[in-house]
C-alpha positions as CSV (number, residue, x, y, z in Angstrom):
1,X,0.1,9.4,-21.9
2,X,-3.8,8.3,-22.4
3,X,-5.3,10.3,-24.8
4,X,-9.0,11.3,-24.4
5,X,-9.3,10.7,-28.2
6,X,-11.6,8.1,-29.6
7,X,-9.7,4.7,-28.2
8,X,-8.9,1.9,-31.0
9,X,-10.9,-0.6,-32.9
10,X,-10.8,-3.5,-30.3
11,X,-11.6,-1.1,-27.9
12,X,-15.2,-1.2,-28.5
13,X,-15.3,-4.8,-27.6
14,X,-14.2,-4.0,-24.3
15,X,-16.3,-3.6,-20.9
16,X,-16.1,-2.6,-17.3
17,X,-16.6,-4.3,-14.6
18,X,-15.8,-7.3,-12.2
19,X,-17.8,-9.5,-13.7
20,X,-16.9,-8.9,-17.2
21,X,-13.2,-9.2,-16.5
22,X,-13.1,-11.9,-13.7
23,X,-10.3,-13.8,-15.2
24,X,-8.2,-11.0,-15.3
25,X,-9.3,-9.4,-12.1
26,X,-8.5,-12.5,-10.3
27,X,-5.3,-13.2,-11.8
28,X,-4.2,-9.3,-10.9
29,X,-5.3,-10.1,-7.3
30,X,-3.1,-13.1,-7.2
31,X,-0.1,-11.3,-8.3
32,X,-0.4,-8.2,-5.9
33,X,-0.8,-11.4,-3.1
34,X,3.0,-12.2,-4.1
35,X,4.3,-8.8,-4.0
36,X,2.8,-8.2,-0.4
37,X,4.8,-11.4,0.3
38,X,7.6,-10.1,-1.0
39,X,7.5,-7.7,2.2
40,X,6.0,-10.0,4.8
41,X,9.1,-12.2,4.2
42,X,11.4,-10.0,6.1
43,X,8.7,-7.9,8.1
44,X,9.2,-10.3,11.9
45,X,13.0,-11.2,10.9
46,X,14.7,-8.2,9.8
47,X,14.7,-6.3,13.3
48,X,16.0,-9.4,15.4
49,X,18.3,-10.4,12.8
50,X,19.7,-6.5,13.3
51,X,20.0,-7.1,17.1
52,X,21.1,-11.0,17.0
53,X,23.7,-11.5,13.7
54,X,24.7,-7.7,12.9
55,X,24.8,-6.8,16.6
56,X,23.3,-3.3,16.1
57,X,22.4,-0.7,18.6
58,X,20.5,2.3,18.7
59,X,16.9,2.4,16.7
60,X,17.7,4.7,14.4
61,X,20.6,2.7,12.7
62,X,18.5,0.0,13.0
63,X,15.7,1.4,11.0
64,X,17.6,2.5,8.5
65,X,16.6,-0.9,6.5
66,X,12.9,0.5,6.6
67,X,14.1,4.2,5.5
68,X,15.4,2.6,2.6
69,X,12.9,1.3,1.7
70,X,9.9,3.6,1.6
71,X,12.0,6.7,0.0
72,X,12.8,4.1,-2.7
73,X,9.7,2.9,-2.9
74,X,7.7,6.7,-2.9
75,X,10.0,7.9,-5.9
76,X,9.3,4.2,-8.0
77,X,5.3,4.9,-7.7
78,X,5.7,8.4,-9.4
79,X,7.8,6.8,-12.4
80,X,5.2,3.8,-12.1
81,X,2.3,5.9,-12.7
82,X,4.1,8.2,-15.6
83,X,5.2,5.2,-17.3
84,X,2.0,2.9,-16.9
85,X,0.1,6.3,-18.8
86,X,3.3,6.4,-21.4
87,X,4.3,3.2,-22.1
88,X,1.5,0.7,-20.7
89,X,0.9,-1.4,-17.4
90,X,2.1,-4.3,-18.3
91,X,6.1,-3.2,-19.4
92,X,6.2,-1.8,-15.8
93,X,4.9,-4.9,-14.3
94,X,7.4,-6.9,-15.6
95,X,10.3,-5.0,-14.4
96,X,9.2,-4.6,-11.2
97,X,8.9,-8.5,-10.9
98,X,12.4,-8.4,-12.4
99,X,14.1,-6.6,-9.5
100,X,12.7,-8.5,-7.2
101,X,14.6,-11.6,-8.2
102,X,17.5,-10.9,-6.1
103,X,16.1,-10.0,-2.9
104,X,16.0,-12.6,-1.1
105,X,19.3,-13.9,-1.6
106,X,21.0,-10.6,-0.8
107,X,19.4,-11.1,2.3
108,X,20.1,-14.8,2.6
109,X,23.6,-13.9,2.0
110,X,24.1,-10.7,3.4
111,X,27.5,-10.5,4.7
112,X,26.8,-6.9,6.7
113,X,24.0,-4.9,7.3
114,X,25.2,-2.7,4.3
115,X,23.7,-5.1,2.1
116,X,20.3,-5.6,4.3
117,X,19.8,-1.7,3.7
118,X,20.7,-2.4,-0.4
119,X,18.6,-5.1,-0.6
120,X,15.5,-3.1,0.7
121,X,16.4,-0.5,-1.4
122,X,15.6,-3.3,-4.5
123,X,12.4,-4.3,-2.5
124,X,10.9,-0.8,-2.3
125,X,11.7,-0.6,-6.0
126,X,9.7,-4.0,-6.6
127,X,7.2,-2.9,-4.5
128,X,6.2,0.7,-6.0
129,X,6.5,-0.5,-9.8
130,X,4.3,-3.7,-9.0
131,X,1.8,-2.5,-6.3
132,X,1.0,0.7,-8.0
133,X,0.2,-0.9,-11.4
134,X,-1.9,-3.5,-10.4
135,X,-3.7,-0.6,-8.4
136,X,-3.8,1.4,-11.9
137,X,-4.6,-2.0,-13.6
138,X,-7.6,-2.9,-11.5
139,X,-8.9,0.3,-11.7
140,X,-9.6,0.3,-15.1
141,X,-10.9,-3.1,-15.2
142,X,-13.7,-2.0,-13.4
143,X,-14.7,1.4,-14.5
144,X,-16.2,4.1,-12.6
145,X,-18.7,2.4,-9.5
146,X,-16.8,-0.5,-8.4
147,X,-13.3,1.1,-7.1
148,X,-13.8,0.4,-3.8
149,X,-14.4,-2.5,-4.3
150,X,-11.5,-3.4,-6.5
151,X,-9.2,-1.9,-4.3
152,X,-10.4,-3.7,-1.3
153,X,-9.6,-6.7,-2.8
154,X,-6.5,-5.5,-4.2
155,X,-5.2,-4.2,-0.4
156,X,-6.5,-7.4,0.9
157,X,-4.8,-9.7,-1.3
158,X,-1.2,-7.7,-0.4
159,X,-1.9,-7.3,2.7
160,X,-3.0,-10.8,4.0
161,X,0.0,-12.1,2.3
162,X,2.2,-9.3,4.4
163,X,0.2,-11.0,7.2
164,X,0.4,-14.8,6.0
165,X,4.4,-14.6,5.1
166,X,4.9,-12.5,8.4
167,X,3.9,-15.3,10.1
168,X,4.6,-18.2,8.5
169,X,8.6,-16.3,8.4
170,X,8.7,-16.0,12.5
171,X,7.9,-19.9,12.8
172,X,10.6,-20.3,9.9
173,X,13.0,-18.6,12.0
174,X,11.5,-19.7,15.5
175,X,12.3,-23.5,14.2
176,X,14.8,-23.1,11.5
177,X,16.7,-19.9,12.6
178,X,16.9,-16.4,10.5
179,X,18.7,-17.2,7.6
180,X,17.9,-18.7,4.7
181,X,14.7,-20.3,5.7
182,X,12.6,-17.3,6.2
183,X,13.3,-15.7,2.8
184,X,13.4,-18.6,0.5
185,X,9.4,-17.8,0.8
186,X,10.1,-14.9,-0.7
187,X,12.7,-16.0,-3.7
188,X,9.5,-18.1,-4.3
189,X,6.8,-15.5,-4.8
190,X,9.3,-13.8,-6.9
191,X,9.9,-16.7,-10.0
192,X,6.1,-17.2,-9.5
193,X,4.8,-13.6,-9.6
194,X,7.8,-12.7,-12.7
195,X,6.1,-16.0,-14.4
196,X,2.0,-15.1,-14.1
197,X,2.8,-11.1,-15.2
198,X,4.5,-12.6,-18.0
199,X,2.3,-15.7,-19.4
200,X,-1.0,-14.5,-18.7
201,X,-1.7,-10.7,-17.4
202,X,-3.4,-8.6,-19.7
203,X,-2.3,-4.9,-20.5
204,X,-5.6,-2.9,-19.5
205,X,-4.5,0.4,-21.3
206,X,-7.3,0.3,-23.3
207,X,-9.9,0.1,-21.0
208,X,-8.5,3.9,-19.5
209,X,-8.8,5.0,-23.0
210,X,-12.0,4.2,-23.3
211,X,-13.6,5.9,-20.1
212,X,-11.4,9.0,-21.1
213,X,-13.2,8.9,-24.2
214,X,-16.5,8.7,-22.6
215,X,-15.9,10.9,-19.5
216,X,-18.0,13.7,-18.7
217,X,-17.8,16.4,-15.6
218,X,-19.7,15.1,-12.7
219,X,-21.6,18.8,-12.4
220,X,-21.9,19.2,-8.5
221,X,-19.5,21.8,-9.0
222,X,-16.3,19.5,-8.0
223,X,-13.6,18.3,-10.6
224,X,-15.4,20.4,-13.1
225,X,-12.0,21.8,-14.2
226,X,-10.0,18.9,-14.1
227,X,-9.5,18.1,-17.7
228,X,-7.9,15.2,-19.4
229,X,-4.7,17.6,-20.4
230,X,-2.3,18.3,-17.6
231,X,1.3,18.4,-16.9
232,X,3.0,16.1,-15.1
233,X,3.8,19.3,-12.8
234,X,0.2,19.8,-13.0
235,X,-0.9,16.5,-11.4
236,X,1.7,16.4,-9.1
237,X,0.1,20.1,-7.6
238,X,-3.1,18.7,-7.4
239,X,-2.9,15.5,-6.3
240,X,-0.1,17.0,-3.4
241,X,-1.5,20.0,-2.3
242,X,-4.3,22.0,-4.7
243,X,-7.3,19.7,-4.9
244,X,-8.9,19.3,-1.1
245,X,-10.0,15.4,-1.8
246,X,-6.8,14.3,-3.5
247,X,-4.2,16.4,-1.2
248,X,-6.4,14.9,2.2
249,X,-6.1,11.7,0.7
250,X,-2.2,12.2,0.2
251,X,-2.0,13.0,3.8
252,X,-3.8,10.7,5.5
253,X,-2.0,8.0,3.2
254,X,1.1,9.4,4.7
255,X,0.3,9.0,8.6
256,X,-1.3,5.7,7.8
257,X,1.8,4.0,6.4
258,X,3.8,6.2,8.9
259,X,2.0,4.2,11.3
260,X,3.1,1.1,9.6
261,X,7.0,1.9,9.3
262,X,6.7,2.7,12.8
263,X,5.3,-0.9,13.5
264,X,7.6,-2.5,11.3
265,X,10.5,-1.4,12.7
266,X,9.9,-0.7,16.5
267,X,6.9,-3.0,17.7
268,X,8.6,-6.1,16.9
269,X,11.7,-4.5,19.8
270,X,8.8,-3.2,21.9
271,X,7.1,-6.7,22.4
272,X,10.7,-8.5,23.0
273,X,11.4,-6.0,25.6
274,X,8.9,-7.8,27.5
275,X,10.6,-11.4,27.1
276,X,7.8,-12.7,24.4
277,X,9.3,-15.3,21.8
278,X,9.7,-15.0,18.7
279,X,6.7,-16.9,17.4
280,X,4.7,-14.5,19.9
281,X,5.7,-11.5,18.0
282,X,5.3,-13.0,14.8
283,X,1.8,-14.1,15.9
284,X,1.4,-10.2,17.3
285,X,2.7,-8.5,14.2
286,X,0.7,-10.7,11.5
287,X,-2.7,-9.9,13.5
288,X,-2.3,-6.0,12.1
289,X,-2.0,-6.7,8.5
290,X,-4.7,-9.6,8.5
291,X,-7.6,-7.9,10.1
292,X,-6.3,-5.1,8.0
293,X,-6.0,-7.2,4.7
294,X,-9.4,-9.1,5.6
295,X,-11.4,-6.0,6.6
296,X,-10.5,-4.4,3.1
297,X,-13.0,-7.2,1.6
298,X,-16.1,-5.3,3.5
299,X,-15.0,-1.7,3.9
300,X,-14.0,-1.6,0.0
301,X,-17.1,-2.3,-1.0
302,X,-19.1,-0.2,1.8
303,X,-17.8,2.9,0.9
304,X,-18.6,2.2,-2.6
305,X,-22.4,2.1,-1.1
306,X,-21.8,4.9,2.1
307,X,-19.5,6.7,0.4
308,X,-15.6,7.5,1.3
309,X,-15.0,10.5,3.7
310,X,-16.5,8.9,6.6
311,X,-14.6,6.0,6.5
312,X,-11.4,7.6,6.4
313,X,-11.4,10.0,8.9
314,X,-12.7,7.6,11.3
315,X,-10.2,4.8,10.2
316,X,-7.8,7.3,11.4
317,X,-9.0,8.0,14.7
318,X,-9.6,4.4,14.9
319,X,-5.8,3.7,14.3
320,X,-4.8,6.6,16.9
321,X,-6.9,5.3,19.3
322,X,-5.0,1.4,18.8
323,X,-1.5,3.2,19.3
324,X,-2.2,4.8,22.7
325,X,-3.6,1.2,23.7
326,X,0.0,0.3,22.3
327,X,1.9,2.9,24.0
328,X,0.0,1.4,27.4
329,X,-0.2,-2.2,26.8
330,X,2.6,-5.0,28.6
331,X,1.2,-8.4,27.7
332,X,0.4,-10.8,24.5
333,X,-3.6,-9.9,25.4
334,X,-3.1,-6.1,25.8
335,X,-1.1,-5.8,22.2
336,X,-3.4,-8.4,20.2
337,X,-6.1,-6.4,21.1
338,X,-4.8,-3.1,20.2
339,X,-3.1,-4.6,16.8
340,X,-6.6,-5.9,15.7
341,X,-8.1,-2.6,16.4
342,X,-5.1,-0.3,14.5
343,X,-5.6,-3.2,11.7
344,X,-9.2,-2.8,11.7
345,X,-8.7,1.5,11.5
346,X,-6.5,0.9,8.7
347,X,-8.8,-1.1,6.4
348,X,-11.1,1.1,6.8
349,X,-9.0,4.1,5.3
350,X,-6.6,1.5,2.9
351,X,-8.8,0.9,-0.4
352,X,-10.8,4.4,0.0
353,X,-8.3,6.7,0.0
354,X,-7.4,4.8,-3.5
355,X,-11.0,4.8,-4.5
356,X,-10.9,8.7,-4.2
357,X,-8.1,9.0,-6.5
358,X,-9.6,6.8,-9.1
359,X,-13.1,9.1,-8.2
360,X,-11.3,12.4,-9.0
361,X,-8.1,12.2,-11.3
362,X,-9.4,12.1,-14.8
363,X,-9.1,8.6,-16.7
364,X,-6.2,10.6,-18.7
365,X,-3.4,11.2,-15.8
366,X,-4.9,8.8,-13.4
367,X,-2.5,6.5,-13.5
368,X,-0.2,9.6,-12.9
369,X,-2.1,10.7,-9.8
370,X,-1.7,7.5,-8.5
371,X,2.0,7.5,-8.6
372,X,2.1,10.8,-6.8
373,X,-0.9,9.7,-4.3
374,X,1.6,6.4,-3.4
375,X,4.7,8.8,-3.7
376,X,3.3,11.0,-0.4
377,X,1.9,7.3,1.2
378,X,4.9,5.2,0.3
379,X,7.1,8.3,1.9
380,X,5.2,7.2,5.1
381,X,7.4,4.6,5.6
382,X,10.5,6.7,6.3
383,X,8.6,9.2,8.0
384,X,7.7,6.5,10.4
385,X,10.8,4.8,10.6
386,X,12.9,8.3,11.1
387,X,10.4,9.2,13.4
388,X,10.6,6.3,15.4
389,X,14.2,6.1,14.9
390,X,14.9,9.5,16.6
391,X,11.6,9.3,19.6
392,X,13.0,5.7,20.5
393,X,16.5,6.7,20.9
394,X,15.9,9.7,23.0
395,X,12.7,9.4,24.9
396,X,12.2,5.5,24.3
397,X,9.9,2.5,22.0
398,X,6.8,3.7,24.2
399,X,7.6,7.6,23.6
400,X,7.8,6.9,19.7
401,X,4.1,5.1,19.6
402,X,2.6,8.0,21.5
403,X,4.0,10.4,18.6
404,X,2.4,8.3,15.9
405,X,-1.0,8.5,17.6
406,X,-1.4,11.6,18.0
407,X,-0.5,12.4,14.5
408,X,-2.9,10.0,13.8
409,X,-5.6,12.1,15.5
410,X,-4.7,15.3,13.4
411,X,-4.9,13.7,10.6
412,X,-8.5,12.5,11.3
413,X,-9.6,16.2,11.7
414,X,-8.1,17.7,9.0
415,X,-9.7,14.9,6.7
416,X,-13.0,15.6,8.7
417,X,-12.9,19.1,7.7
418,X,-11.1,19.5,4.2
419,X,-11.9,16.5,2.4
420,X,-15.4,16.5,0.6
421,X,-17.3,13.4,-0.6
422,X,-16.5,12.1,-3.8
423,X,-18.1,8.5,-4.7
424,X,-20.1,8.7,-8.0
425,X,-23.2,8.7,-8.2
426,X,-24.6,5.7,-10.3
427,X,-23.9,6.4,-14.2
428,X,-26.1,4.2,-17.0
429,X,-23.4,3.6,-19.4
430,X,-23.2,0.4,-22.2
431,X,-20.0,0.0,-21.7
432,X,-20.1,-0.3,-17.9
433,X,-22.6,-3.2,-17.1
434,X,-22.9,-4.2,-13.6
C-alpha cells in the first residue's frame, strides 16, 4: 500500500501534470484505446452470432455472455486497485494485457456458446485489471486539478475505440461474415497493447507517493477525516455506502453501465426486429459510445472548471430521457437520435464520477477506492444484462428499455440530493505546475 511517508529520492524530481508528463500521458491514452477495442470487437457481433450460428432463444440465455462479463470484470477492479497500491501499476498492467491474448480466438473458434460465455469471462478480467490502472495511472500523472480532464481523455480514448471497432466489426461481418474477421481486430489490439505496456509504460507509483506526502485536509469540513490509514474493509464502506460523494458516485456508476449492458445486449435485437441490416445496427450502436467517447474530451475538462455534481445528475436524466425516446422510437432516424442523446448523457457523467473519486479518496488508498468505485460500476453490466434478460422475456425488448429509464431518473435525484460538490479548489504547490 502507498505510504504517506516521505516518498524516495527520485521522487523529488518528479511533477504533476499534463504537460510535464505528456509522453507518458499519451502513451497511457493509447493503450486504454486498445483495451476499449478489446470490447468493441464483439459488441455488434456477439448477439446475432447468438441468434444466427448458436441458434439461441430467449434473452436471458442470450445475455448470459454480457453477465459474464461484468461480474468478472466488477471483482478484477477491486484486486486491480488493491494490487496497483501493493505491488505497483505497472505488474497489473501487464497481466491484464496477458489475458487478453486468447480472446479472440476462443471466440474465433468457439465451438458452443459455452466457450462465448468463457471467453467473456477472460475479457472482463482484461478489462478491469487494464482499464482501472490506467485510470489509477493517469490519475497520478496529473495531480490534484486536472482529473477531469485526464479522465476525459482516458473515457474517450476507450470509448471511441468501443465505438470505432463496433463499427468497423459490423462491416467485417456485414462483408466477411461473423467469424474470424470481426475479431482478428481484436487479437490485434491485444499483441500491440501487451507490447507498448511492456517496452515503454512508466510505473507512476511514485507520483501517488508524493501527493500523499504532501496532502493536507481540504477544511470545508468534508473528507476532513479521511486519513491516509484505512483498511481495505475501510475503503470498501466508504467508497460503497458511508461517504455521500463517493457512495452517489458508486451508484450512479451502476445505472450508467446498467444502461450500457442493457444496450449491449438487447438494442442490437430491438433494431433487427424492425428488419434493419447489419451495417445499420452497427452504424446505430457505434453512435452511443462515440458521441459518448468524444464528448468526454469537453465535459472532462468542464467539470474541472464548473465543478462535478451538476454534470452528473443531469447526465443521468439526460440518459433516461434517450431510453424512453428508445423505448418509443421504430426507424434508423428515431434511434440515431436518441443514441446520440443517451451518448451525449453519459459523457457527461463518465470522467466525473472518476474525477470525484480521485477528489475524495486520499492519495494513500486511492487506487483502492477506485477498484471498489469500478467494482459497483463494472457490476452494472450484469445488472443490466439480468435485468434485460428477465423484462425482455416476459414483458418484451421495449418493456426492458422502459425499466432502465426510469432507474435512470432515480438515480439523477438521489445524486441531486445526496451528492455534495467536490472539485478542488486551486492549490499553489511546486510540485504541481500547470
Amino acid at each position: 500500500m502507498i505510504s504517506g511517508a516521505s516518498p524516495p529520492e527520485q521522487a523529488g524530481e518528479l511533477r504533476w501534470g499534463l504537460r510535464a508528463n505528456l509522453a507518458q500521458f499519451g502513451l497511457l491514452v493509447v493503450v486504454n484505446a486498445l483495451v476499449g477495442g478489446m470490447v468493441g470487437q464483439e459488441q455488434t457481433v456477439l448477439p446475432l452470432l447468438a441468434e444466427r450460428e448458436f441458434h439461441l432463444s430467449g434473452y436471458t440465455f442470450l445475455f448470459t455472455y454480457v453477465l459474464a462479463f461484468g461480474l468478472t470484470k466488477a471483482a478484477a477492479n477491486y484486486f486491480a486497485g488493491t494490487w496497483s497500491d501493493r505491488f505497483g501499476r505497472k505488474p497489473v498492467l501487464l497481466a491484464g494485457w496477458l489475458i487478453a491474448l486468447p480472446v479472440p480466438l476462443v471466440l474465433i473458434w468457439a465451438p458452443s456458446w459455452g466457450w462465448v460465455v468463457a471467453a467473456n469471462v477472460l475479457l472482463g478480467l482484461n478489462q478491469g485489471l487494464t482499464w482501472s490502472t490506467t485510470v489509477i495511472m493517469k490519475i497520478d500523472l496529473v495531480g490534484p486539478r486536472q482529473r477531469g480532464l485526464a479522465m476525459g481523455f482516458n473515457e474517450a480514448a476507450g470509448y471511441g475505440a468501443v465505438a470505432v471497432t463496433s463499427l468497423v466489426a459490423g462491416y467485417l461481418a456485414a462483408r466477411y461474415g461473423l467469424r474470424p474477421a470481426p475479431f482478428l481486430l481484436g487479437l490485434s489490439y491485444a499483441v500491440l497493447g501487451l507490447g507498448l505496456s511492456r517496452l515503454m509504460v512508466r510505473e507512476t507509483r511514485d507520483h501517488a507517493r508524493l501527493e500523499a506526502a504532501r496532502h493536507a485536509a481540504r477544511g470545508d469540513g468534508h473528507r476532513d477525516d479521511l486519513s491516509a490509514d484505512l483498511s481495505n474493509r475501510q475503503v470498501v464502506r466508504l467508497t460503497s455506502f458511508g461517504e455521500p460523494a463517493l457512495s452517489s458516485a458508486s451508484l450512479a456508476g451502476l445505472v450508467n453501465n446498467l444502461n450500457f449492458g442493457l444496450s449491449w445486449g438487447l438494442f442490437p435485437l430491438l433494431f433487427a426486429s424492425s428488419g434493419l441490416a447489419v451495417d445499420q445496427i452497427g452504424v446505430l450502436f457505434a453512435l452511443y459510445p462515440a458521441v459518448w467517447g468524444v464528448g468526454q474530451l469537453v465535459t472532462g475538462g468542464l467539470s474541472d472548471r464548473w465543478g462535478r455534481k451538476h454534470l452528473i445528475w443531469a447526465g443521468m436524466l439526460t440518459q433516461a430521457v434517450a431510453l424512453a425516446v428508445i423505448a418509443v422510437a421504430d426507424t434508423f432516424t428515431g434511434w440515431a437520435g436518441a443514441a446520440i442523446l443517451l451518448g451525449a448523457g453519459t459523457a457527461m457523467v463518465y470522467p466525473t464520477l472518476l474525477a470525484v473519486i480521485g477528489d475524495v479518496a486520499h492519495p494513500a488508498w486511492r487506487g483502492r477506492a477506485v477498484g471498489v468505485y469500478r467494482v459497483w460500476r463494472d457490476t452494472g453490466y450484469a445488472a443490466g444484462a439480468l435485468m434485460g434478460g428477465i423484462v425482455a422475456d416476459l414483458w418484451g425488448l421495449r418493456a426492458a428499455v422502459w425499466v432502465a429509464a426510469a432507474l435512470s431518473a432515480v438515480c439523477a435525484l438521489v445524486c441531486a440530493a445526496r451528492m455534495y460538490e467536490t472539485h478542488p479548489q486551486p492549490v499553489a504547490n511546486a510540485g504541481d505546475p500547470q
